[in-house]
VOROVO-998092 format. One record per residue (C-alpha): residue number from 1; x, y, z. Coordinates in nm, 2 decimals. Each point is the difference from the previous one (the first is absolute). Layout:
% VOROVO-998092
<nugu><seq>NUM</seq><X>X</X><Y>Y</Y><Z>Z</Z></nugu>
...
END
This chain:
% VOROVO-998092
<nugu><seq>1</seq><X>0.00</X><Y>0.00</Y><Z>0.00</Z></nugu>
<nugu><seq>2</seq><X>0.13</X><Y>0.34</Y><Z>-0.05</Z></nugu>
<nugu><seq>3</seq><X>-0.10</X><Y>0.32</Y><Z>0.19</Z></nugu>
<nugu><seq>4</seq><X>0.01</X><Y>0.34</Y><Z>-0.15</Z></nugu>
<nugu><seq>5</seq><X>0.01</X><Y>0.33</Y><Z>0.23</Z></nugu>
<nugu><seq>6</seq><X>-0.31</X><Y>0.16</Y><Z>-0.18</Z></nugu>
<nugu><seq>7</seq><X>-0.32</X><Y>-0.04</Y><Z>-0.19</Z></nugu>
<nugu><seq>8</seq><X>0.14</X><Y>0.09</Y><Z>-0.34</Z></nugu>
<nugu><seq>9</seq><X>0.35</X><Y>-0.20</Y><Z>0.03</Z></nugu>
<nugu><seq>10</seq><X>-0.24</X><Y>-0.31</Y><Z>0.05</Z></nugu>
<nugu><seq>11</seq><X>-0.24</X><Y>0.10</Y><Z>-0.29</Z></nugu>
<nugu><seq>12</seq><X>0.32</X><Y>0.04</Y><Z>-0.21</Z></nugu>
<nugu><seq>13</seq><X>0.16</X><Y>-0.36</Y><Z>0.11</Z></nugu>
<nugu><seq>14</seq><X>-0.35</X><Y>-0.18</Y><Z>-0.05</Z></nugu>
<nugu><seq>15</seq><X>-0.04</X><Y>0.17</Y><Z>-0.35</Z></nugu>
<nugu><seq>16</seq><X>0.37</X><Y>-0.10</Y><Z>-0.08</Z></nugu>
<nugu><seq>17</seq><X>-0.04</X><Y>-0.32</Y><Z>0.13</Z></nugu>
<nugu><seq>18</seq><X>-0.20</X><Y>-0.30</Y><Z>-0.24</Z></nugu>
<nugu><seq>19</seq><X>-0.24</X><Y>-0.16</Y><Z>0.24</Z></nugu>
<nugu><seq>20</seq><X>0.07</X><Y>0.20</Y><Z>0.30</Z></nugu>
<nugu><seq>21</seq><X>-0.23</X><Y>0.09</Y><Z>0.24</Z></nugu>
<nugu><seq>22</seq><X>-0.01</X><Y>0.27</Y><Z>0.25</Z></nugu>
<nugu><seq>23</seq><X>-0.22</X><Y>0.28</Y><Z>0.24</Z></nugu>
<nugu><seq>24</seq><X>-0.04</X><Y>0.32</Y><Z>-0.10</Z></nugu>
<nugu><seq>25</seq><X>-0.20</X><Y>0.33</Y><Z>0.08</Z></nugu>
<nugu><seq>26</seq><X>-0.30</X><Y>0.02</Y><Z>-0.21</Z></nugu>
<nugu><seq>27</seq><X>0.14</X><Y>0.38</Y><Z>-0.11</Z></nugu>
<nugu><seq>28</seq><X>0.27</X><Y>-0.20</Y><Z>-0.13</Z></nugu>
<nugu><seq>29</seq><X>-0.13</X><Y>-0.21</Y><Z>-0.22</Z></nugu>
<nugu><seq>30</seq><X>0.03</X><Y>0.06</Y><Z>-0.35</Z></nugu>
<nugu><seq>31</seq><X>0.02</X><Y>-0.16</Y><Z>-0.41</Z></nugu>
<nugu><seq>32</seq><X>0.33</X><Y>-0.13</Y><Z>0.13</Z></nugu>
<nugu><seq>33</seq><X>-0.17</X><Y>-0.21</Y><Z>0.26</Z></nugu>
<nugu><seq>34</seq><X>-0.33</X><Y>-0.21</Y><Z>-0.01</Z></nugu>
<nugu><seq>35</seq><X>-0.22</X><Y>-0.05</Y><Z>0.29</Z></nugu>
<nugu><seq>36</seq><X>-0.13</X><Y>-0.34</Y><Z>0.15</Z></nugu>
<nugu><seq>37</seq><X>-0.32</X><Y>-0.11</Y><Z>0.18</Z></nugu>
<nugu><seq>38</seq><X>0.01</X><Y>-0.14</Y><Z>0.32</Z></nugu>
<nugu><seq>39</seq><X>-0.29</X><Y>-0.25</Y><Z>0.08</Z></nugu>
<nugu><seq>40</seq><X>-0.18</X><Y>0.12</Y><Z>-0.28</Z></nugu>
<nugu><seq>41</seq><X>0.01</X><Y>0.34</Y><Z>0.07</Z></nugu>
<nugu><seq>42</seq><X>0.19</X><Y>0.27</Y><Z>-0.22</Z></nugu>
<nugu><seq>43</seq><X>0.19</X><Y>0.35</Y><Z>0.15</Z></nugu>
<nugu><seq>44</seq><X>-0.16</X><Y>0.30</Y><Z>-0.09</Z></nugu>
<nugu><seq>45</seq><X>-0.05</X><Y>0.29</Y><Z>0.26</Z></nugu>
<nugu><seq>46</seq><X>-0.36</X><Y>-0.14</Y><Z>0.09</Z></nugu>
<nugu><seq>47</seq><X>0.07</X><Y>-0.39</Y><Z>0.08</Z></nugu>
<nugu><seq>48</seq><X>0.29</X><Y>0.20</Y><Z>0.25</Z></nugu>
<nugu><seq>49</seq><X>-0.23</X><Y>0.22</Y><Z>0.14</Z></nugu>
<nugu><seq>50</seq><X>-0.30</X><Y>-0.23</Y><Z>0.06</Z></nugu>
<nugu><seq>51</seq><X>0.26</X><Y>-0.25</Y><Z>0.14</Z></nugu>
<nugu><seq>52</seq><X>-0.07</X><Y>-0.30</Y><Z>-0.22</Z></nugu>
<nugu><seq>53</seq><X>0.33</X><Y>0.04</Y><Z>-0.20</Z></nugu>
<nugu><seq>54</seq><X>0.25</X><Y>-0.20</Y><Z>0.29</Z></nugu>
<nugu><seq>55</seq><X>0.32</X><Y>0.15</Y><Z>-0.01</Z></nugu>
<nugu><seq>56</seq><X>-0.01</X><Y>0.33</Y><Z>0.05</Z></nugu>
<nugu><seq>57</seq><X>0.10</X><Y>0.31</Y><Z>0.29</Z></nugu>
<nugu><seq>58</seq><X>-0.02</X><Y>0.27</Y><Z>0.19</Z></nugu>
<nugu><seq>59</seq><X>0.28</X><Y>0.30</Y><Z>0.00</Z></nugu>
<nugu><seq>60</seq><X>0.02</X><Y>0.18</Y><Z>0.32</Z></nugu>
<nugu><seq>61</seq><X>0.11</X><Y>0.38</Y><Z>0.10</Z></nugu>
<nugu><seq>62</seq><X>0.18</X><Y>-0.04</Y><Z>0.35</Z></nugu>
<nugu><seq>63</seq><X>0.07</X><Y>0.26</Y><Z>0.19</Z></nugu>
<nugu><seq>64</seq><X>0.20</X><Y>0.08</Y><Z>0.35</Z></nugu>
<nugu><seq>65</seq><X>-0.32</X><Y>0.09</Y><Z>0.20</Z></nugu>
<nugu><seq>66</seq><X>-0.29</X><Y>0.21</Y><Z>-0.11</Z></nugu>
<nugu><seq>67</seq><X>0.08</X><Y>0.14</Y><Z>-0.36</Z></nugu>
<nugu><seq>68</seq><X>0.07</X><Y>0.41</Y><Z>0.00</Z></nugu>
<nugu><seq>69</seq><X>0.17</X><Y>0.24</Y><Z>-0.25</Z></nugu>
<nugu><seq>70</seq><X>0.09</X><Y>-0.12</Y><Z>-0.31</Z></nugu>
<nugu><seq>71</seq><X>-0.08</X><Y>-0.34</Y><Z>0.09</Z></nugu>
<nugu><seq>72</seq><X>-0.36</X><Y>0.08</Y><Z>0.05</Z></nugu>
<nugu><seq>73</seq><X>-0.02</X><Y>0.19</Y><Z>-0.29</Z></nugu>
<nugu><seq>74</seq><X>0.13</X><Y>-0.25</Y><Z>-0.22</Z></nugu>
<nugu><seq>75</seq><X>-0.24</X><Y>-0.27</Y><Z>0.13</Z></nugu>
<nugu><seq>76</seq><X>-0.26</X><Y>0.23</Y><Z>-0.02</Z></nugu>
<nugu><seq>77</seq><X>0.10</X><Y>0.07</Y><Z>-0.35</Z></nugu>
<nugu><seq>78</seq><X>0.03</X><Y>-0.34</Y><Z>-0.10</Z></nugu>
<nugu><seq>79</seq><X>-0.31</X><Y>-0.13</Y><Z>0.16</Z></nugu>
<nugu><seq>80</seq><X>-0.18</X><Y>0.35</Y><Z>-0.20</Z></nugu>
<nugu><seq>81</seq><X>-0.19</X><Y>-0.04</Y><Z>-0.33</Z></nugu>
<nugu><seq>82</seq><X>0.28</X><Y>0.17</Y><Z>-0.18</Z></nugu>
<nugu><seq>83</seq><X>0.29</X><Y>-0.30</Y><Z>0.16</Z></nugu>
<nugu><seq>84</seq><X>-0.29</X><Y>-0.27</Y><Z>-0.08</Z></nugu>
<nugu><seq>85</seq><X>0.01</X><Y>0.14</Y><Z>-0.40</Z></nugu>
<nugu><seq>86</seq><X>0.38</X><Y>-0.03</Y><Z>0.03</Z></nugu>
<nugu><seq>87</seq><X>0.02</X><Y>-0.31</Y><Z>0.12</Z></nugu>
<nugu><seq>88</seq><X>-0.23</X><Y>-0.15</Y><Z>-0.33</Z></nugu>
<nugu><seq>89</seq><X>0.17</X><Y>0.17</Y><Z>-0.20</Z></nugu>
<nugu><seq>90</seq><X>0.30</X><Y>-0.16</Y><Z>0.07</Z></nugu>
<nugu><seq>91</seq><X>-0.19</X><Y>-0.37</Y><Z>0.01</Z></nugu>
<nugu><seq>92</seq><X>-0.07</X><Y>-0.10</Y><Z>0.34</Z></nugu>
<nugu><seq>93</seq><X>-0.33</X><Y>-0.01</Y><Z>0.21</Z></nugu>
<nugu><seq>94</seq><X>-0.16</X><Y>0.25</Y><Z>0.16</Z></nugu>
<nugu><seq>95</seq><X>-0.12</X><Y>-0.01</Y><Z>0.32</Z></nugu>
END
């Protein structure tokens, strides 16, 4: 098995890499990379998000203590309409 240190090194080995398999992002995936059910069950933002795609999870935003400053503001920006947008835009799930 190999490991790679980041989403796109891994989508890069896999797409390199005649009958590789691997776990990516879904914002990662690409042509270069084809997608697989699991138990039936294809990966698309709405078999994530109504939990009946199986391998999937969360990010977290971990602070030291109660979030203030620039902190707050950037979780407040990125939980905000406009940080929601952003984060489709560049392929991954809303919350």
């Amino acid at each position: 098995a190999l490991q790679k240190p980041s989403n796109g090194a891994a989508k890069t080995t896999v797409s390199q890499t005649p009958y590789s398999i691997g776990y990516i992002g879904l914002g990662y995936v690409d042509a270069a990379v084809k997608l697989i059910a699991v138990d039936g069950v294809e990966p698309s933002e709405a078999t994530v998000l109504d939990g009946s795609y199986p391998i999937s999870r969360y990010l977290y935003m971990i602070t030291n203590g109660e979030p203030t400053g620039l902190a707050k503001a950037f979780i407040e920006f990125v939980l905000s309409s406009e940080g929601q947008d952003i984060i489709a835009v560049e392929g991954f799930i809303k919350l």
